[in-house]
MIRO-34919 format. One line per field, with one value per atom (N, C-alpha, C, O, CB): residue number from 1; chain; x, y, z. Coordinates in Angstrom, 2 decimals. Glycine has a CB too. Example, Ala and Ser with C-alpha at 12.3 -4.5 7.8 and 13.67 -1.06 7.14 Angstrom:
BEGIN
pos	(1/1/1/1/1/2/2/2/2/2);
unit	(A/A/A/A/A/A/A/A/A/A);
px	(13.19/12.30/13.20/14.24/11.31/12.85/13.67/12.90/13.41/14.08);
py	(-5.69/-4.50/-3.30/-3.32/-4.47/-2.25/-1.06/0.03/1.14/-0.60);
pz	(7.80/7.80/7.80/8.46/9.05/7.08/7.14/7.87/8.04/5.72);
//
This chain:
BEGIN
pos	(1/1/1/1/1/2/2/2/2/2/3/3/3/3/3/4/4/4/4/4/5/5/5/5/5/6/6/6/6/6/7/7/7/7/7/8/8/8/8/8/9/9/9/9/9/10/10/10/10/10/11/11/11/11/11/12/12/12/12/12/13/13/13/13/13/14/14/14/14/14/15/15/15/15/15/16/16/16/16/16/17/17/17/17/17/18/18/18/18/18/19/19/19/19/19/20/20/20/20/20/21/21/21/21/21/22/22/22/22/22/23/23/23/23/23/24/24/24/24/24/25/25/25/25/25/26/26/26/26/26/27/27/27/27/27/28/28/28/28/28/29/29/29/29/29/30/30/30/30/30/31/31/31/31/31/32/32/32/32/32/33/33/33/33/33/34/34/34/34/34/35/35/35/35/35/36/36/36/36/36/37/37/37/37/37/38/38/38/38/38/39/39/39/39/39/40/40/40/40/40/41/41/41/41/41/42/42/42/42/42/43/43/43/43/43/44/44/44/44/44/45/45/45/45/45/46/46/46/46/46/47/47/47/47/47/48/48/48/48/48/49/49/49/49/49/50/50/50/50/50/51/51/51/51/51/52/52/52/52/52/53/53/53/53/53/54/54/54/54/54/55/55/55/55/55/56/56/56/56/56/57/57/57/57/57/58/58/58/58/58/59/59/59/59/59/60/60/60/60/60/61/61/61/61/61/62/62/62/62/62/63/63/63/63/63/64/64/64/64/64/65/65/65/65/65/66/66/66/66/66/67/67/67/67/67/68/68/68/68/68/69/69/69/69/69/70/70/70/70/70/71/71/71/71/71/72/72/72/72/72/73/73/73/73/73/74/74/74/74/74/75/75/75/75/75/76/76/76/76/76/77/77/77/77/77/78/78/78/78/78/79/79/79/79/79/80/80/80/80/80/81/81/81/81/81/82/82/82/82/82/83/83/83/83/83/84/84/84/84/84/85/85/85/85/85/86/86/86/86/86/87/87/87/87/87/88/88/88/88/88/89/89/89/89/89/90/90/90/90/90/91/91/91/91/91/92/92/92/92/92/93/93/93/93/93/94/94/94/94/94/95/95/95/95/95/96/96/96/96/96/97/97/97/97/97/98/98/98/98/98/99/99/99/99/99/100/100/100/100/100/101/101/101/101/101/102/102/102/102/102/103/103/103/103/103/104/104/104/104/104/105/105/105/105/105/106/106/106/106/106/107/107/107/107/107/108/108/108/108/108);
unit	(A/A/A/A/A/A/A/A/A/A/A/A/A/A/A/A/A/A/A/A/A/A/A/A/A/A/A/A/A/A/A/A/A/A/A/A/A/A/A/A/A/A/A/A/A/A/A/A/A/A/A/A/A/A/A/A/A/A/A/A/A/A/A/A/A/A/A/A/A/A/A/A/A/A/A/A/A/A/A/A/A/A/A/A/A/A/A/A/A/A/A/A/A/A/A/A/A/A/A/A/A/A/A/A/A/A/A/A/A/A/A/A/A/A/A/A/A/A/A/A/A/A/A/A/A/A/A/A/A/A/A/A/A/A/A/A/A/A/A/A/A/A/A/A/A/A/A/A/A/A/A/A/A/A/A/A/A/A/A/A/A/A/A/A/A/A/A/A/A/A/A/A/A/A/A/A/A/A/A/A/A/A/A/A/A/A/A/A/A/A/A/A/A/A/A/A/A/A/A/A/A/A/A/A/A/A/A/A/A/A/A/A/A/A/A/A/A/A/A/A/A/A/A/A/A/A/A/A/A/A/A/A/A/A/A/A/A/A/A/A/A/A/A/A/A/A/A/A/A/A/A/A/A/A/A/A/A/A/A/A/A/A/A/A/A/A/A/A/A/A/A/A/A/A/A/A/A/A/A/A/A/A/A/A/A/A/A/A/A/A/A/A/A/A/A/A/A/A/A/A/A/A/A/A/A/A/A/A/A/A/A/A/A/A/A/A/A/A/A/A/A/A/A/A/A/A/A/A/A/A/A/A/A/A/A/A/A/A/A/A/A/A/A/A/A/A/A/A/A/A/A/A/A/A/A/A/A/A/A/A/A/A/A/A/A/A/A/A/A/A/A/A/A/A/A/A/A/A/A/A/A/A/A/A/A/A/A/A/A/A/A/A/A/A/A/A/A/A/A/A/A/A/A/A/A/A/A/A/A/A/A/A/A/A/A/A/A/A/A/A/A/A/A/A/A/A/A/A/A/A/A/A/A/A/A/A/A/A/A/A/A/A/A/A/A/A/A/A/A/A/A/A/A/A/A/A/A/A/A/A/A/A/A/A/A/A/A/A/A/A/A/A/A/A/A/A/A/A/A/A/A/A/A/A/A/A/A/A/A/A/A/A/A/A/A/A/A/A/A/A/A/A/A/A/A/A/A/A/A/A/A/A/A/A/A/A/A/A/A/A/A/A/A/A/A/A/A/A/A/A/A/A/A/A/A/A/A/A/A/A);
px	(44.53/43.54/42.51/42.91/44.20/41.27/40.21/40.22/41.07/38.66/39.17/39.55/39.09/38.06/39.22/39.92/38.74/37.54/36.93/39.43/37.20/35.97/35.45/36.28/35.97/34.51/33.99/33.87/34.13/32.61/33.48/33.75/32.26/31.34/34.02/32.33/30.92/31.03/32.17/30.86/30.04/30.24/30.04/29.24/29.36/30.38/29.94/29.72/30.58/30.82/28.38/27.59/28.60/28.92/25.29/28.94/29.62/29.90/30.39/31.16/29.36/29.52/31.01/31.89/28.10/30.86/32.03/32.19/33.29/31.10/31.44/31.11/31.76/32.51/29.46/30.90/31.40/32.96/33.80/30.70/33.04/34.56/35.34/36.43/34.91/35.44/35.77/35.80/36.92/35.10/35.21/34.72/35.47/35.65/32.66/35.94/36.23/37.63/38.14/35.89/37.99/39.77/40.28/41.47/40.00/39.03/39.58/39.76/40.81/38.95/38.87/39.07/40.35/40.96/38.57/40.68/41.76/42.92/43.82/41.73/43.46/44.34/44.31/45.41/44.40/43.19/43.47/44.23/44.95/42.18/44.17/44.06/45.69/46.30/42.43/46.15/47.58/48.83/49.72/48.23/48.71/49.64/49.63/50.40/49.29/48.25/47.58/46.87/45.74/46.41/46.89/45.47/44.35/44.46/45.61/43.19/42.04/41.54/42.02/41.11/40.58/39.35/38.69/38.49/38.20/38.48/37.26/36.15/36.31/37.41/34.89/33.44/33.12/33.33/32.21/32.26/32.14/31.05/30.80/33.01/29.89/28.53/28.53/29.38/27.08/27.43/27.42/26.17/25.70/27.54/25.35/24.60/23.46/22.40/24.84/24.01/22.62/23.48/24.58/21.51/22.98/23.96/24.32/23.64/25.17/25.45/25.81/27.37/28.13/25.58/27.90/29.30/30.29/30.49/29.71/31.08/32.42/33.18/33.17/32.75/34.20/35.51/36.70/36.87/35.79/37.55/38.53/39.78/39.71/37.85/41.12/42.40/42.12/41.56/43.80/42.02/41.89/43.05/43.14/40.58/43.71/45.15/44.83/44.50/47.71/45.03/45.18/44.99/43.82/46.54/45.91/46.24/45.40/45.11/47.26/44.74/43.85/42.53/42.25/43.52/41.99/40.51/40.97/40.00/40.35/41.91/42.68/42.04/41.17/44.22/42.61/42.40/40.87/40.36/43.41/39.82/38.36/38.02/37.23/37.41/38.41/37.79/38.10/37.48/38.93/39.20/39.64/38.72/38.65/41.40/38.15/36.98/35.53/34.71/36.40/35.74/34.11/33.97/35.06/33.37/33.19/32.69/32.07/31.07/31.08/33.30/33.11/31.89/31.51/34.88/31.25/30.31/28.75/27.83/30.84/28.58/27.74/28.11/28.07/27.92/28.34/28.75/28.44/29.12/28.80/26.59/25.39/25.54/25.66/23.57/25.61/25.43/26.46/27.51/25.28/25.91/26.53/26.80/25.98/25.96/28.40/28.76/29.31/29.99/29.67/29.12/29.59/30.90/31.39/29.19/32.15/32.89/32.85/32.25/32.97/33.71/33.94/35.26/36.35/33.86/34.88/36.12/36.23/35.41/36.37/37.92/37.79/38.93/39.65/37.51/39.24/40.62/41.24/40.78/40.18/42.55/43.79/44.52/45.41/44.58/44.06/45.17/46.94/47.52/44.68/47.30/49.29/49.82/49.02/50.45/51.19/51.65/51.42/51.17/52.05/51.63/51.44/49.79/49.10/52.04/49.34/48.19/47.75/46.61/48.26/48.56/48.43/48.46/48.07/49.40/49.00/48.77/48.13/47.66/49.82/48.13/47.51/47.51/48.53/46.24/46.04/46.00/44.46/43.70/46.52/44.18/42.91/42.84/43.56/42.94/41.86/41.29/40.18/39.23/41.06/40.13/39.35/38.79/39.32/40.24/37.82/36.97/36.97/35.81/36.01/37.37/36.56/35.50/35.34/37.36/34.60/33.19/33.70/32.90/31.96/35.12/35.39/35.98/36.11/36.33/36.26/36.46/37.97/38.19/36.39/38.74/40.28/40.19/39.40/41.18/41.38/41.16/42.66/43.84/40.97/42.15/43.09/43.62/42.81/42.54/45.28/45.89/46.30/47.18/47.04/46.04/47.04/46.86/46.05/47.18/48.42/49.02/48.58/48.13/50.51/48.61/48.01/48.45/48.42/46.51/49.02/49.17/48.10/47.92/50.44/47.41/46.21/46.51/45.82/45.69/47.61/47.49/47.83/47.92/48.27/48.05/48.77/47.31/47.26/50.15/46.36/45.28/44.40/44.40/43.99/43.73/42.96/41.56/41.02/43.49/41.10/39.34/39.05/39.49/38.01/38.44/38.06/37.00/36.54/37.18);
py	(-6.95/-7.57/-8.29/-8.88/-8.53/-8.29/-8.72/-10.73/-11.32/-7.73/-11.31/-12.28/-12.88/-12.45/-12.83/-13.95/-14.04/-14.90/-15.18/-14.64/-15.32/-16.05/-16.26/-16.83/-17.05/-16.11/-16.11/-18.11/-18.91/-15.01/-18.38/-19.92/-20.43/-19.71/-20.39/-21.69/-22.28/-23.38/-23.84/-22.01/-24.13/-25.67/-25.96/-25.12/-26.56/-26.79/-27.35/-28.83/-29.71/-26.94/-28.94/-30.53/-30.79/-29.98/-30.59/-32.16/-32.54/-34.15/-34.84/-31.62/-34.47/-35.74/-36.32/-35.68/-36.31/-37.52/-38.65/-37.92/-37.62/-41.09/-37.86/-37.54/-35.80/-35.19/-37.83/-35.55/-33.79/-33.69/-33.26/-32.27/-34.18/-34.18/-34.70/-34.40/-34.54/-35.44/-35.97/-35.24/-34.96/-36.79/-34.91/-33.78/-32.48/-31.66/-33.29/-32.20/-30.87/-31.25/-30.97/-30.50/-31.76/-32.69/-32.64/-32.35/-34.08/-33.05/-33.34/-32.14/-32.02/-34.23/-31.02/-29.42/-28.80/-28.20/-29.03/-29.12/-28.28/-29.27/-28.48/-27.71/-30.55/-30.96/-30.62/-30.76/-31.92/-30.01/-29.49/-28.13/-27.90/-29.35/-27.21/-25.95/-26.03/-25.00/-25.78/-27.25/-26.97/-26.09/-25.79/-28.20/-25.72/-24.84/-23.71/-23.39/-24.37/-23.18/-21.52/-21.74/-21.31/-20.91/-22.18/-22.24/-21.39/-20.34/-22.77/-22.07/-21.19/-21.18/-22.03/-21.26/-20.44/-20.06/-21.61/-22.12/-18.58/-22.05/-23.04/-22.49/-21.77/-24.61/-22.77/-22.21/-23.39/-24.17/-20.84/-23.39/-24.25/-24.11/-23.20/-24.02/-25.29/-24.52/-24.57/-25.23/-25.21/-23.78/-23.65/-24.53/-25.05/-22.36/-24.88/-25.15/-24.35/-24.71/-25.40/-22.82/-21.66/-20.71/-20.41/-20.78/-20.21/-19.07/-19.14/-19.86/-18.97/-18.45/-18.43/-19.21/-18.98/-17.28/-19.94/-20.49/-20.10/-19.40/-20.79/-19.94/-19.73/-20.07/-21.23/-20.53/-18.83/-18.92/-19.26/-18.53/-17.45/-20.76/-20.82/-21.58/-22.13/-21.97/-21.17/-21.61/-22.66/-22.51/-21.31/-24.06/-25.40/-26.14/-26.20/-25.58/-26.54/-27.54/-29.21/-29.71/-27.11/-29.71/-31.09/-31.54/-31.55/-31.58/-31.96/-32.72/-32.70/-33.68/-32.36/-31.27/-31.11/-31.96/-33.02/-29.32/-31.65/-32.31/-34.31/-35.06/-31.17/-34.76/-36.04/-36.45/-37.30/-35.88/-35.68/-36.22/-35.86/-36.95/-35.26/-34.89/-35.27/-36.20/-37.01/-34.22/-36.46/-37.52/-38.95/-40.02/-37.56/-38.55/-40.01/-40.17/-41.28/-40.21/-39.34/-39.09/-40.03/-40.78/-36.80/-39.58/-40.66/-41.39/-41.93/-40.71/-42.03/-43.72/-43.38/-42.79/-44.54/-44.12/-44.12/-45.29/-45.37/-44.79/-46.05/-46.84/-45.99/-46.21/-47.91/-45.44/-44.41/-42.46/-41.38/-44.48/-42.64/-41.89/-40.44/-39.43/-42.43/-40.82/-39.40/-38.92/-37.70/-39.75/-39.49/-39.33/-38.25/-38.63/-40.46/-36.56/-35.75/-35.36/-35.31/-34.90/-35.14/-35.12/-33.81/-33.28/-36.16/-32.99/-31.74/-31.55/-32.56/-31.39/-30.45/-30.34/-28.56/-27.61/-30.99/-28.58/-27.29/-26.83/-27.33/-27.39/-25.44/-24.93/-23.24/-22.40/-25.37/-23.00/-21.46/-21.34/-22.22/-20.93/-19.80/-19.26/-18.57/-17.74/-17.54/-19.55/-19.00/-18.01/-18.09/-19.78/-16.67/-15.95/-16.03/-16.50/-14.24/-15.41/-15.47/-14.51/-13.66/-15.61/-14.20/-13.17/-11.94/-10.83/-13.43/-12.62/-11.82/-11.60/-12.22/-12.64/-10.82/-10.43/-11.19/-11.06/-9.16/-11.94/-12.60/-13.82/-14.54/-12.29/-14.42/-15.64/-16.21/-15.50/-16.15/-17.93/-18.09/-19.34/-19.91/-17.45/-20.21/-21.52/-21.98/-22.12/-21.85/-22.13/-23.24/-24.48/-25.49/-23.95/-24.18/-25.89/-26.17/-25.39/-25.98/-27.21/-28.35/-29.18/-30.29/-29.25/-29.04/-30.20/-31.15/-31.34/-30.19/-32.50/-34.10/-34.31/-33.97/-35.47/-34.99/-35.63/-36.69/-37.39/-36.41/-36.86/-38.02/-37.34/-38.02/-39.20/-36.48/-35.77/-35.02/-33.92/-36.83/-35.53/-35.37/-33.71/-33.24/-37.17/-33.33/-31.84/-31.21/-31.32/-30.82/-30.63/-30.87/-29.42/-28.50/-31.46/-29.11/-27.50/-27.35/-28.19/-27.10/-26.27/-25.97/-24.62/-23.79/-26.91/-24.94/-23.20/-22.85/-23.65/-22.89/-21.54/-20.72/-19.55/-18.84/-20.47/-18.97/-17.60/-17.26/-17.90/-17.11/-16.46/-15.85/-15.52/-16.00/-14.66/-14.66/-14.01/-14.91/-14.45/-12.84/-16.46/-17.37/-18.45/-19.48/-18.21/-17.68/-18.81/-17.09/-15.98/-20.54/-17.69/-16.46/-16.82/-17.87/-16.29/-15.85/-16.39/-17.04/-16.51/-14.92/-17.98/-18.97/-18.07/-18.61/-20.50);
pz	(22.28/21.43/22.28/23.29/20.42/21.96/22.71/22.45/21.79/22.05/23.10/23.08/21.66/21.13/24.23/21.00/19.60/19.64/18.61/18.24/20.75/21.06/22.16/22.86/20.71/22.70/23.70/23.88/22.98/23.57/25.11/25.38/24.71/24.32/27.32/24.71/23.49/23.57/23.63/21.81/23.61/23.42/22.16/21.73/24.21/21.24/19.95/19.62/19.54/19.08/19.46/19.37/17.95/17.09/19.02/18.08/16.70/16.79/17.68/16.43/15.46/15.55/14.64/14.07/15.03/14.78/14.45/12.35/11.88/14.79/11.88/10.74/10.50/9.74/10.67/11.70/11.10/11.21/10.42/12.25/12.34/12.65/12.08/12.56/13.61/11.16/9.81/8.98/8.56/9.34/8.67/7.15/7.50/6.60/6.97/8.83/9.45/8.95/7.86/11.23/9.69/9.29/8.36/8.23/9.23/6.98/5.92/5.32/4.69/5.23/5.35/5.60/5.61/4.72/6.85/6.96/7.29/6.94/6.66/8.86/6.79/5.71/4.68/4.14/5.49/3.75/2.46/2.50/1.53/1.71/3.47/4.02/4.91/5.20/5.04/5.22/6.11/5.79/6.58/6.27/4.39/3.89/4.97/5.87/2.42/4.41/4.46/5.67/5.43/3.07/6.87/7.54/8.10/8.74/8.36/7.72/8.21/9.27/10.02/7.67/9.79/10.71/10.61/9.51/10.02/11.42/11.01/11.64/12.62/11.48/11.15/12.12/11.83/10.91/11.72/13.34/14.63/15.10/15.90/15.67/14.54/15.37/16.82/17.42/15.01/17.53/18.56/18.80/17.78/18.93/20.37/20.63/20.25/19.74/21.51/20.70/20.23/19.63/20.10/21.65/18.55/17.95/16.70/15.96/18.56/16.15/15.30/15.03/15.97/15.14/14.13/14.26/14.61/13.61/13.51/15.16/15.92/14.94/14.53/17.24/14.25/13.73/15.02/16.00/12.91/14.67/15.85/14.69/13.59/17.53/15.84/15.04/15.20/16.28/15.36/14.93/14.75/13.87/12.65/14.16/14.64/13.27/13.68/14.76/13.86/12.58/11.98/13.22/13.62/11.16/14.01/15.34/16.17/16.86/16.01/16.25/17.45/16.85/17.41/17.88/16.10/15.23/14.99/15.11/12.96/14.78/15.19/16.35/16.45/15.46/17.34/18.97/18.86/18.62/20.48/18.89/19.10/18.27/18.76/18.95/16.87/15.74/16.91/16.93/13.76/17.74/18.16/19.40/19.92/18.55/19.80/21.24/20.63/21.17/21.54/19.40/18.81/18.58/18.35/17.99/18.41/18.00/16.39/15.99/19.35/15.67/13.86/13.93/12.76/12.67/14.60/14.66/15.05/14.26/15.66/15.74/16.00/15.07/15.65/17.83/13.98/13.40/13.12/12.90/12.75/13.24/13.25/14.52/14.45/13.02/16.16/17.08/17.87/18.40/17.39/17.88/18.27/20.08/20.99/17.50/20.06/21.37/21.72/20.83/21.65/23.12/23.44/23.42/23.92/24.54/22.98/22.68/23.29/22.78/21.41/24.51/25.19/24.76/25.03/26.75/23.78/23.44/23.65/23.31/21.95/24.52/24.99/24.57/24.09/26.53/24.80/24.05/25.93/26.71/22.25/25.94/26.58/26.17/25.32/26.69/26.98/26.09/26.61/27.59/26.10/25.55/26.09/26.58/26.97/24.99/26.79/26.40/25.90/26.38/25.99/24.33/23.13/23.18/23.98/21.68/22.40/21.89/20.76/20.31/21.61/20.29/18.88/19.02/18.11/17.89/20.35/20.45/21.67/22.56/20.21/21.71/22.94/22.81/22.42/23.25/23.19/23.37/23.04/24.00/24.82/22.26/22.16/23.16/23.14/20.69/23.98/24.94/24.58/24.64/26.69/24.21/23.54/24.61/24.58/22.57/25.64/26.13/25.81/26.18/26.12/25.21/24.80/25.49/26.66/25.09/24.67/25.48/26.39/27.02/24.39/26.51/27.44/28.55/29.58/26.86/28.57/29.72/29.41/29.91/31.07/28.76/28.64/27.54/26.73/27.65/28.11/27.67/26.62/26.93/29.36/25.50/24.56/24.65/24.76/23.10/24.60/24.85/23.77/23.59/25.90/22.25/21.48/20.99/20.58/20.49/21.36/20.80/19.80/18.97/20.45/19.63/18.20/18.08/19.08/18.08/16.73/16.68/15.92/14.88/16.17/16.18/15.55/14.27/13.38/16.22/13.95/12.84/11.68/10.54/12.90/12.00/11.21/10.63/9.95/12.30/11.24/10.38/9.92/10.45/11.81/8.68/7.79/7.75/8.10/6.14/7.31/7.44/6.07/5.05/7.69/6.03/4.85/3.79/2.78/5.58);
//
């Protein structure tokens, strides 16, 4: 299987990343694709779970709330073909690893 995303940065603020969260907690049953704008382009469908969107919400300043920060995200592949690893850049430098089976999140 090819990779499911090519690497991308995504501007996102304290707000979006909020609203993203609250998203995919409604969605933790069944989970989805989230799309993910890019700097230039079109949105990026990526496996994204609860925990991971936690730790960037926790990278921002809820006081500066509009104010969007770069967020470098690429796909590790595994083994399997179906699974792998989402890394998550923080604008603070600290870099977030989570597993994913592809076929376990659906497109929204």
């Amino acid at each position: 299987m090819a990779t499911p995303f090519e690497s991308f940065v995504s501007p996102l603020s304290w707000q979006q990343v909020s609203l993203l969260l609250d998203t995919v907690q409604y969605f933790e049953e069944a989970p989805k694709l989230l799309s993910l704008p890019q700097e230039e382009g079109p949105s990026v469908p990526v496996p994204v779970t609860a925990d991971t969107l936690r730790q960037m919400l926790a990278s921002l300043d809820e006081d500066d709330a509009f104010s969007r920060k770069p967020f470098a995200l690429r796909w590790e592949a595994g083994e399997d073909a179906d699974a792998g690893a989402l890394i998550v850049e923080l604008p603070t430098g600290e870099t977030v690893k989570q597993p994913a089976v592809l076929s376990a999140f659906s497109p929204v």
